[in-house]
N, C-alpha and C positions, 0 to 999 in steps of 0.2 A: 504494500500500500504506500503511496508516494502523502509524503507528511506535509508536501509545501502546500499550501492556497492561492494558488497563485493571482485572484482577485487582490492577495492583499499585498505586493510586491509592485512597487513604481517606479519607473525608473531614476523619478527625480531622489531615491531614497541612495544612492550609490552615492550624490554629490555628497561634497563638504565644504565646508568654510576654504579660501584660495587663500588664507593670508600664511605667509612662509611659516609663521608659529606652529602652525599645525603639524604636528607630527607623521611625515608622509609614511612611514611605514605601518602607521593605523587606519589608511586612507585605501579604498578601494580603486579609486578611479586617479589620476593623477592629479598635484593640485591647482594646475589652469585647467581644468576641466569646465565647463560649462554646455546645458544646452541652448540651441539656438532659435530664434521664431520659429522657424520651419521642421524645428522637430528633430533636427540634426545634432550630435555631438561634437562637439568642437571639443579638442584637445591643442593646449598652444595657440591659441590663436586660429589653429588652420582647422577644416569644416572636413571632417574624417569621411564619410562618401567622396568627397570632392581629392583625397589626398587618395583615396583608391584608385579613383577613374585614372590620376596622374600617373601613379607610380605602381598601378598593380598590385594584386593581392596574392599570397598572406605577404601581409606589408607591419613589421613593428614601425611602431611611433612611441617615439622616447620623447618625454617631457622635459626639458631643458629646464626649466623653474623648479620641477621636483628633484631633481640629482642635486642640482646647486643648494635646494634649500638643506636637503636632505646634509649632505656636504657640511655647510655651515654649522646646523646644528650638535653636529658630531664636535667639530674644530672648536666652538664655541662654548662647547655646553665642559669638552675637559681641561678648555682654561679655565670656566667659572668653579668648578669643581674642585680641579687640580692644583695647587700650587707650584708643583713640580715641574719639570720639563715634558712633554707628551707631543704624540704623532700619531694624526689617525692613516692608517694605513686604508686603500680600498682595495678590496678583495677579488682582484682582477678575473677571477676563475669566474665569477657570476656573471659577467660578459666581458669579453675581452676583447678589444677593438682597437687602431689607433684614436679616433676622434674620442669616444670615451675615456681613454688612457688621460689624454691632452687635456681635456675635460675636470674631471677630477684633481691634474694636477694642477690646473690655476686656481681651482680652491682649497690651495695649500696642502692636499693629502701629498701621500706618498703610494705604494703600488708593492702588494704582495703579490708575487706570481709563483706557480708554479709548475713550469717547465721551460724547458731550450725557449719552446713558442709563442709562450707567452713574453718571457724578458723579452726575445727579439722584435715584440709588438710593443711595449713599452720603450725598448730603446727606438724604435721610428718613429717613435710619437714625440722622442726627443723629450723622455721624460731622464731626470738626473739620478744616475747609480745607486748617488748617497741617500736616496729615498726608496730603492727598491729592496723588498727582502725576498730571500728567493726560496719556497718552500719546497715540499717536495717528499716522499718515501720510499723512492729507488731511483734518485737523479744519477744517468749516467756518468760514464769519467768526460763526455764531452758535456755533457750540462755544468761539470763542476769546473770543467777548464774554460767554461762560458764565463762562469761566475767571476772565476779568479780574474779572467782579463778585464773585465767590465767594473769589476769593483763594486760589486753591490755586497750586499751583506746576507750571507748564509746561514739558513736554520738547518743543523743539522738533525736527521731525524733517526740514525744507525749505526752500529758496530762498522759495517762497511763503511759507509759514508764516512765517519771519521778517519778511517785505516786508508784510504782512497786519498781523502782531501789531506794526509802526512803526506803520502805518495807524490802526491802534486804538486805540492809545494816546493819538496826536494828540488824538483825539476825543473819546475817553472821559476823558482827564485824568485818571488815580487818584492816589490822597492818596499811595499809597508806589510806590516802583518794585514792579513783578511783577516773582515770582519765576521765574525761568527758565534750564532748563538744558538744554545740548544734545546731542543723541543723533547720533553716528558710528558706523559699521560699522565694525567692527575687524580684518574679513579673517579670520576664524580659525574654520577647516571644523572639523567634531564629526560624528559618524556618526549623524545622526538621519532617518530621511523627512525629503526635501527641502524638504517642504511646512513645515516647522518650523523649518528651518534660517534660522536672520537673520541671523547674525554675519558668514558670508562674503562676498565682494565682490557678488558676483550676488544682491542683497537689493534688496527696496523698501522698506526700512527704512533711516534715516538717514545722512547726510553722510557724502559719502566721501571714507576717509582723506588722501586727496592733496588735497580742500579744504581743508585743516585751518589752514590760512596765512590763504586769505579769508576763511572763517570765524569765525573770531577777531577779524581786523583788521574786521567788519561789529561786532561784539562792540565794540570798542575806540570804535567810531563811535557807540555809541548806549548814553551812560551810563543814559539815563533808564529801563535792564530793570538788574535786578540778575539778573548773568551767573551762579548761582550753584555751577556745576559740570556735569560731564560723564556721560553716561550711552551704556552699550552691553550690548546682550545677544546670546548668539550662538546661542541656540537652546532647544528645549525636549525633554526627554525626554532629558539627557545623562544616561550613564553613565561616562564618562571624565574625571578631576578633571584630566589636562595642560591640554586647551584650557582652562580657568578658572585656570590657574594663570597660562597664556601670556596671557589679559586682565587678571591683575592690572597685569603689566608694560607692556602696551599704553598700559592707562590712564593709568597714572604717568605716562610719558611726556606723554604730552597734557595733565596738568594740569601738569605742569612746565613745558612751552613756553607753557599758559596765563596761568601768573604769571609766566614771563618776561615778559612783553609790557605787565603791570600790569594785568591783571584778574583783580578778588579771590575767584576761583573757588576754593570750598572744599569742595566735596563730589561723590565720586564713588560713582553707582548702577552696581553690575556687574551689574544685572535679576536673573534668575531661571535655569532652565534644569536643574535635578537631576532625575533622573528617579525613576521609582517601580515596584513589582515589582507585575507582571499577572499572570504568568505564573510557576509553580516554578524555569522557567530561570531569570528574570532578576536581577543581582544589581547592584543600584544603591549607591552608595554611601552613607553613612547620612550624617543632616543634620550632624552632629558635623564628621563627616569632609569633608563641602564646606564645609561654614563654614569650619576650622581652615584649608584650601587657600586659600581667599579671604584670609580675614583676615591670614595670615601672609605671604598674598603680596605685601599692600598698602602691608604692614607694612616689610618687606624692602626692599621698590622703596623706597618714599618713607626709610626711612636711607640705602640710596644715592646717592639724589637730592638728599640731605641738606633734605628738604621735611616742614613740619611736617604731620602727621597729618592726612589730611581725615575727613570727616565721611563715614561708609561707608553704602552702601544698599544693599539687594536686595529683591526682589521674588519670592518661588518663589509661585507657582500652583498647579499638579501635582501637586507633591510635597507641598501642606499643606493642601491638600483633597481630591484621589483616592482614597486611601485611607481616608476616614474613610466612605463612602458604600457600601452598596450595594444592586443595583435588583433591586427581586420582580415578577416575574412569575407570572399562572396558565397552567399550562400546556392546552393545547385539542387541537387534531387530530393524530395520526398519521400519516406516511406509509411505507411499510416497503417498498422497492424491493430484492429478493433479488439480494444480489452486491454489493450499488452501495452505497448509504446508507438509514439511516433519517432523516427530519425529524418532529422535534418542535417545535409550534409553539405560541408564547407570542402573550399579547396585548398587545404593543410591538412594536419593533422599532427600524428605520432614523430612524421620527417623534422617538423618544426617547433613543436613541445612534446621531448615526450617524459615530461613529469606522469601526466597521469596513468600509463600504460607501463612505466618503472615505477613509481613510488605511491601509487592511488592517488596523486594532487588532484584537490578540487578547486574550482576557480567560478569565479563570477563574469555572469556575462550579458552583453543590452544587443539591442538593433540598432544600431549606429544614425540609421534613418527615422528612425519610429520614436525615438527618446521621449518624445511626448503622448506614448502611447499604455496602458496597461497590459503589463504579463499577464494574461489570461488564460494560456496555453503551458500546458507540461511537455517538453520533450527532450529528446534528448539527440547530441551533436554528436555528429559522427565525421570522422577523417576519410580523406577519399583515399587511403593506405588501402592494401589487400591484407589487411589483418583484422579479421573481427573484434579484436580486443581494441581499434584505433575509434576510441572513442573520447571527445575531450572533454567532455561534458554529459551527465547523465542524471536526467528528471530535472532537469533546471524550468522555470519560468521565465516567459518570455512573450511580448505580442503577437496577436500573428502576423506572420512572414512571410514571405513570395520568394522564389527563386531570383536571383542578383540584388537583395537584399545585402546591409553590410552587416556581419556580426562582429562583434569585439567581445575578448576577452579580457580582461582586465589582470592587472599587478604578472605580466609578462616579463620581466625587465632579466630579472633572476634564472639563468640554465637552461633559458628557452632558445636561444641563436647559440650558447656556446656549448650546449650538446645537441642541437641539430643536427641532422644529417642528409644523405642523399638517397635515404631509403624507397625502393620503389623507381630508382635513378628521377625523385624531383629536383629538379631545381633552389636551394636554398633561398628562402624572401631576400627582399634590400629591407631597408632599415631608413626610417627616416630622423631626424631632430628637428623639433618644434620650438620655436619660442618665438611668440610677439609675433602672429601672424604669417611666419616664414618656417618652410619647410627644408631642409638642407638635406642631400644627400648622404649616409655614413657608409653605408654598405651598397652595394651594387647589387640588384639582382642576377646569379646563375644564369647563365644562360644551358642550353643541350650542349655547345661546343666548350664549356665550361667541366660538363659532368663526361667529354671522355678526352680531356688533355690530357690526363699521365697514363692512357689504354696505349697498350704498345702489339704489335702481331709478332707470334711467336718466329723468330728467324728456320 
């Protein structure tokens, strides 16, 4: 039995207040959002059917005013907090792009990546070393002689990884010690899909806590890395600020036993991990309010540990690109099975989101044309993939619809373009940026002669 009513769902209930205060990763719809006389959605300025017909569909539209505000408030919110030194880092894996990159670095972030392809998308965006950190849980010996030439700063996350990056060294000789910090799990469960979960023990993600003795003493062995602080993240899509509280203290700890030992580790990354609202239920905490948790936490621990201030990091992904995006689609065939469901099918699908087909993501979605219309209708969206599970949406509310209708799904920003693919050999969307009435270019749409450049015939 489908539990929604959909009499009682409008679309004007998606908007929100546009003033930058508002916390975009509580926000459904991006925060230039508006609709227009005509019943259309406007995102940015620019009239979303009309950015279809331009630029083709599935077409992301990224909110220029939400990333920035999103942005700010991050930078903002751990000066007010923090006394200390701090860097918000953006979590380049949630989309990775040059204009994005370039983006985020003029509002003072800096740029976690993690891999060869990612740094080398960072380095064209002409973003600067001394702000990238480069993550990672099986970086080869060419990603780590990337690192070394480039001079960004290394989280190391393994046995190898360290025995690898001595190797390197030897070799390559650099003029300064690399910078290098080390990432430990920290044991601290968060109620996310499992698939997301890092923090707790059962992770393949860094050093575990009961190494933490030989770890250091390998640290203490090898002056020629500057050891420069400790890094852990426990997950992604949290809604809960205890477990982020419970890793400020973690952390402490560890850098405290750090500089007992005489290595001059002064800064701690506590990664990323606040979630963002999909859905009318979900109610994440707003960026103020994780910041203020962290920073106060760090704050707190290191007076009691009577340890001077380190130098504080984070990394949100999710929360300061998801919501600023969202994906259009035209809508195409019908299917109306009495009793059972209707599908309505769009031209994307699984190729270009496939959260919900990997992790069950649920999302919110309008008629981009209809905005001034009532969801009256239950059905559910379906991807034009040859997979019956390529569904992106299911029992949703919605107006009725006509074929070339525009849909949009909403808080796209987040693992939608940077796990796409070319399933079904589609074409990957372009990507537009909106702000103040102007639509710009970021992505190009795939073309066919795109999907067989590197096909070769066997000699």
């Amino acid at each position: 039995m489908v539990s929604i009513q959909p009499a009682d769902i409008h679309p004007t209930s998606f908007l929100q207040p546009s003033a930058l205060d508002c916390s975009p990763n509580q926000q459904l719809l991006p925060l230039s959002a508006q609709i227009e006389a005509n019943g259309h959605l406007q995102v940015g300025g620019c009239d979303v059917p009309q950015l279809v017909e331009q630029y083709g569909s599935p077409l992301y539209i990224v909110d220029e005013q939400t990333v920035r505000g999103a942005c700010q408030q991050y930078r903002q919110a751990f000066q007010r907090y923090y006394p200390g030194s701090s860097q918000v880092l953006y979590a380049s894996k949630a989309w990775s792009c040059m204009a994005l990159c370039a983006l985020v670095v003029s509002e003072e972030l800096g740029l976690d990546v993690v891999s060869g392809g990612e740094l080398y998308t960072a380095l064209q965006a002409d973003v600067d070393p001394a702000v990238i950190y480069f993550h990672g849980n099986n970086k080869s010996v060419a990603e780590l002689e990337m690192a070394l030439t480039t001079g960004c700063t290394l989280i190391a996350d393994n046995w190898l990884e360290l025995e690898r990056l001595v190797e390197l060294i030897a070799i390559t000789q650099p003029k300064t010690p690399p910078r290098v910090m080390l990432r430990l799990t920290p044991g601290i469960e968060c109620h996310t899909h499992e698939y997301i979960r890092t923090g707790h023990l059962d992770s393949k993600f860094g050093f575990d806590p009961q190494q933490i003795d030989q770890v250091l003493a390998f640290a203490q062995h090898h002056p020629q890395i500057n050891w420069v602080g400790l890094h852990a993240h426990i997950g992604s899509q949290i809604f809960e600020l205890q477990p982020h509280q419970d890793l400020t203290q973690v952390m402490v700890e560890w850098l405290t036993k750090a500089q007992s030992l005489g290595l001059p580790m002064s800064e701690l990354n506590i990664g990323g991990g606040l979630g963002m609202r999909y859905v009318e239920s979900d109610d994440p905490p707003s960026i103020d309010e994780w910041s203020e948790v962290i920073c106060t936490g760090i704050l707190q621990a290191c007076q009691t540990a009577k340890l001077p201030l380190p130098k504080l990091l984070c990394e949100p992904g999710r929360s300061l690109i998801g919501p600023a995006c969202v994906t259009a689609y035209t809508m195409g065939a019908q299917k109306h099975i009495p009793d059972i469901r209707t599908y309505l099918a769009v031209d994307g699908g699984m190729s270009d989101n496939p959260r919900p087909i990997t992790y069950q993501s649920i999302y919110s979605a309008a008629v981009a044309n209809c905005m001034d219309k009532a969801a009256t209708e239950i059905v559910t969206i379906a991807g034009k993939h040859c997979e019956s599970g390529d569904i992106l949406l299911k029992d949703v509310a919605l107006p009725p619809s006509q074929p070339g209708d525009v849909l949009v799904i909403m808080g796209t920003g987040a693992y939608n373009y940077s796990m796409a693919s070319n399933y079904n050999r589609l074409p990957r969307p372009a990507a537009v940026l909106v702000y103040d009435g102007d639509a710009n270019l970021i992505l190009r749409r795939e073309t066919y002669q795109d999907l067989i450049r590197q096909d070769c015939f066997p000699r």
